[in-house]
C-alpha positions, 0 to 999 in steps of 0.5 A, spaced: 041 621 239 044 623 245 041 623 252 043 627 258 042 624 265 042 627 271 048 624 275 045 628 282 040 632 285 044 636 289 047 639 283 048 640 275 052 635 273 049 631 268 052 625 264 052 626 257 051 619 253 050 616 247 048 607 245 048 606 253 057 608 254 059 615 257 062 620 253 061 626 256 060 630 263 057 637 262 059 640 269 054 647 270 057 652 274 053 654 280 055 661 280 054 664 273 052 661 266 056 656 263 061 650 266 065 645 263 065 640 259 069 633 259 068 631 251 074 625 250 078 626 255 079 633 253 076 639 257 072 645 254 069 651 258 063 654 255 061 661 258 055 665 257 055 673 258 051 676 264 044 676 260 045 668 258 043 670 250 050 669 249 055 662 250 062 660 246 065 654 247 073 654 248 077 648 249 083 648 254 088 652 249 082 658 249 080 656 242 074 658 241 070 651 236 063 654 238 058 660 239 051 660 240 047 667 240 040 669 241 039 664 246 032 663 249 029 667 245 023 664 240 029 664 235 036 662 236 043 660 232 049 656 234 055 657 230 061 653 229 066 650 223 064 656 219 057 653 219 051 657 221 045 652 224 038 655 226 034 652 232 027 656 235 023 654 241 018 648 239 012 651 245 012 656 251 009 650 256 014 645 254 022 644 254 024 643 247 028 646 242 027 644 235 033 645 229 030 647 223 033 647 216 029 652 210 025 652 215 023 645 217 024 641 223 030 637 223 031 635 230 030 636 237 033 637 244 027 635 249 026 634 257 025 626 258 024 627 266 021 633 269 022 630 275 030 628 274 032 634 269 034 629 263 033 630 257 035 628 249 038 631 243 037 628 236 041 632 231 042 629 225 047 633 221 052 636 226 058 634 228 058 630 235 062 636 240 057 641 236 051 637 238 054 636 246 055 644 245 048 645 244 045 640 248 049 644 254 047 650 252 040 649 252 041 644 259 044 651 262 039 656 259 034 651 262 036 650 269 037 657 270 029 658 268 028 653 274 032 656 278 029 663 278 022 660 278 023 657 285 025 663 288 
Protein backbone atom coordinates (compact mmCIF):
# COMPACT_ATOMS: atom_id res chain seq x y z
CA UNK A 1 0.00 0.00 0.00
CA UNK A 2 1.11 3.58 -0.75
CA UNK A 3 0.07 6.93 0.58
CA UNK A 4 0.19 10.23 -0.81
CA UNK A 5 0.56 13.15 1.62
CA UNK A 6 0.20 16.67 0.93
CA UNK A 7 3.38 18.33 1.40
CA UNK A 8 1.87 22.19 1.28
CA UNK A 9 -1.46 23.77 1.04
CA UNK A 10 -0.13 26.09 -1.24
CA UNK A 11 0.53 23.63 -4.11
CA UNK A 12 0.10 20.15 -5.64
CA UNK A 13 2.99 18.30 -4.24
CA UNK A 14 2.51 15.46 -2.79
CA UNK A 15 5.03 12.94 -1.26
CA UNK A 16 4.67 9.50 -2.29
CA UNK A 17 5.24 7.10 0.70
CA UNK A 18 5.41 3.64 1.23
CA UNK A 19 5.96 1.66 5.25
CA UNK A 20 6.53 5.33 6.56
CA UNK A 21 10.32 6.07 3.90
CA UNK A 22 9.68 8.76 1.19
CA UNK A 23 9.99 7.05 -2.11
CA UNK A 24 8.54 9.42 -4.57
CA UNK A 25 7.59 13.15 -5.11
CA UNK A 26 4.50 13.72 -7.31
CA UNK A 27 4.99 17.34 -8.58
CA UNK A 28 1.63 18.34 -10.37
CA UNK A 29 1.92 21.46 -12.77
CA UNK A 30 -0.14 24.40 -12.07
CA UNK A 31 -0.76 25.32 -15.46
CA UNK A 32 -1.87 22.29 -17.38
CA UNK A 33 -2.62 18.47 -16.53
CA UNK A 34 0.22 16.51 -15.64
CA UNK A 35 3.61 17.25 -13.69
CA UNK A 36 6.66 15.37 -12.73
CA UNK A 37 7.73 12.54 -10.83
CA UNK A 38 10.96 11.89 -8.82
CA UNK A 39 10.67 7.87 -8.40
CA UNK A 40 14.20 6.47 -7.09
CA UNK A 41 16.34 9.29 -8.04
CA UNK A 42 15.03 8.95 -11.65
CA UNK A 43 12.52 11.59 -13.21
CA UNK A 44 9.69 11.01 -15.16
CA UNK A 45 7.05 13.51 -16.78
CA UNK A 46 3.45 12.43 -16.85
CA UNK A 47 1.23 14.71 -19.41
CA UNK A 48 -2.05 14.51 -20.09
CA UNK A 49 -3.85 15.77 -23.58
CA UNK A 50 -6.05 19.41 -23.21
CA UNK A 51 -9.41 17.29 -22.08
CA UNK A 52 -7.41 15.43 -19.29
CA UNK A 53 -8.76 11.74 -20.59
CA UNK A 54 -5.56 10.83 -21.60
CA UNK A 55 -2.12 10.70 -19.64
CA UNK A 56 1.48 8.90 -20.32
CA UNK A 57 4.29 8.65 -18.60
CA UNK A 58 7.65 9.34 -20.06
CA UNK A 59 11.11 8.96 -18.37
CA UNK A 60 13.98 11.44 -18.77
CA UNK A 61 15.07 9.79 -22.36
CA UNK A 62 11.42 10.30 -23.42
CA UNK A 63 10.53 6.80 -23.30
CA UNK A 64 7.21 6.16 -22.72
CA UNK A 65 6.58 3.17 -19.63
CA UNK A 66 3.16 4.27 -19.15
CA UNK A 67 -0.57 5.46 -20.56
CA UNK A 68 -3.81 5.71 -19.04
CA UNK A 69 -6.96 6.38 -21.53
CA UNK A 70 -10.51 7.21 -20.50
CA UNK A 71 -9.55 8.71 -17.45
CA UNK A 72 -12.60 10.28 -15.56
CA UNK A 73 -15.02 8.45 -17.11
CA UNK A 74 -16.85 5.65 -14.88
CA UNK A 75 -14.56 3.10 -16.66
CA UNK A 76 -10.97 3.76 -17.44
CA UNK A 77 -7.61 1.37 -18.49
CA UNK A 78 -3.78 2.02 -17.57
CA UNK A 79 -1.42 0.45 -19.76
CA UNK A 80 2.09 -0.54 -19.50
CA UNK A 81 4.53 -3.33 -19.85
CA UNK A 82 2.30 -5.01 -22.26
CA UNK A 83 -0.07 -5.10 -19.85
CA UNK A 84 -3.42 -3.89 -19.78
CA UNK A 85 -5.24 -3.27 -16.11
CA UNK A 86 -9.00 -2.01 -15.64
CA UNK A 87 -10.14 0.61 -13.00
CA UNK A 88 -13.87 2.13 -12.71
CA UNK A 89 -15.05 4.82 -10.37
CA UNK A 90 -16.15 3.15 -7.28
CA UNK A 91 -19.33 6.03 -6.68
CA UNK A 92 -20.17 9.78 -7.79
CA UNK A 93 -20.27 11.29 -4.21
CA UNK A 94 -16.82 10.14 -3.20
CA UNK A 95 -13.21 10.14 -4.50
CA UNK A 96 -12.18 6.50 -4.87
CA UNK A 97 -11.38 4.52 -8.02
CA UNK A 98 -11.49 0.75 -7.85
CA UNK A 99 -8.97 -2.03 -9.86
CA UNK A 100 -10.79 -4.38 -10.92
CA UNK A 101 -9.92 -7.88 -12.67
CA UNK A 102 -12.78 -10.35 -14.44
CA UNK A 103 -14.71 -7.77 -13.10
CA UNK A 104 -14.01 -7.74 -9.37
CA UNK A 105 -12.45 -5.31 -7.16
CA UNK A 106 -9.05 -5.95 -6.71
CA UNK A 107 -8.04 -2.88 -4.88
CA UNK A 108 -8.51 0.73 -4.59
CA UNK A 109 -6.93 4.31 -4.72
CA UNK A 110 -8.97 6.68 -2.17
CA UNK A 111 -8.83 10.19 -0.43
CA UNK A 112 -7.92 9.82 3.31
CA UNK A 113 -8.26 13.49 4.04
CA UNK A 114 -10.87 15.84 2.24
CA UNK A 115 -9.28 18.42 4.32
CA UNK A 116 -5.33 17.69 3.15
CA UNK A 117 -5.60 16.04 -0.19
CA UNK A 118 -4.28 12.81 1.01
CA UNK A 119 -4.96 9.80 -0.37
CA UNK A 120 -3.75 5.83 -0.54
CA UNK A 121 -3.41 3.60 -3.49
CA UNK A 122 -3.65 -0.64 -2.69
CA UNK A 123 -2.80 -2.28 -5.88
CA UNK A 124 -2.04 -5.46 -5.43
CA UNK A 125 -0.39 -6.98 -8.48
CA UNK A 126 1.07 -4.03 -10.33
CA UNK A 127 4.68 -3.05 -10.69
CA UNK A 128 5.28 -0.29 -8.01
CA UNK A 129 6.28 3.00 -10.96
CA UNK A 130 2.72 1.59 -12.52
CA UNK A 131 1.38 1.93 -9.07
CA UNK A 132 3.02 5.49 -8.67
CA UNK A 133 1.70 6.01 -12.09
CA UNK A 134 -1.78 5.54 -11.20
CA UNK A 135 -1.82 7.19 -8.14
CA UNK A 136 -0.58 10.20 -9.98
CA UNK A 137 -3.24 10.27 -12.54
CA UNK A 138 -5.97 9.73 -10.28
CA UNK A 139 -4.47 12.83 -7.77
CA UNK A 140 -4.27 15.10 -10.73
CA UNK A 141 -7.62 14.25 -12.38
CA UNK A 142 -8.87 14.89 -8.69
CA UNK A 143 -7.33 18.12 -8.25
CA UNK A 144 -8.22 19.40 -11.60
CA UNK A 145 -12.25 18.69 -10.43
CA UNK A 146 -11.81 20.64 -7.37
CA UNK A 147 -9.98 23.29 -8.81
CA UNK A 148 -13.07 23.81 -11.59
CA UNK A 149 -15.28 23.47 -8.52
CA UNK A 150 -14.16 26.45 -6.84
CA UNK A 151 -14.18 28.72 -9.41
Amino acid sequence: MIEARKASIWRNRYDIVVDGLRLATWDASLWKLGGELELDGRRYEVRANMWGSTYGMADQDGTRIASADRVGRKHWRVEADGRTYEFRRASMWRQEEELLADGRRMGSVKRTSMWRGDAVADLPGLPLSVQVFVLAVVLATWDAASAAAST
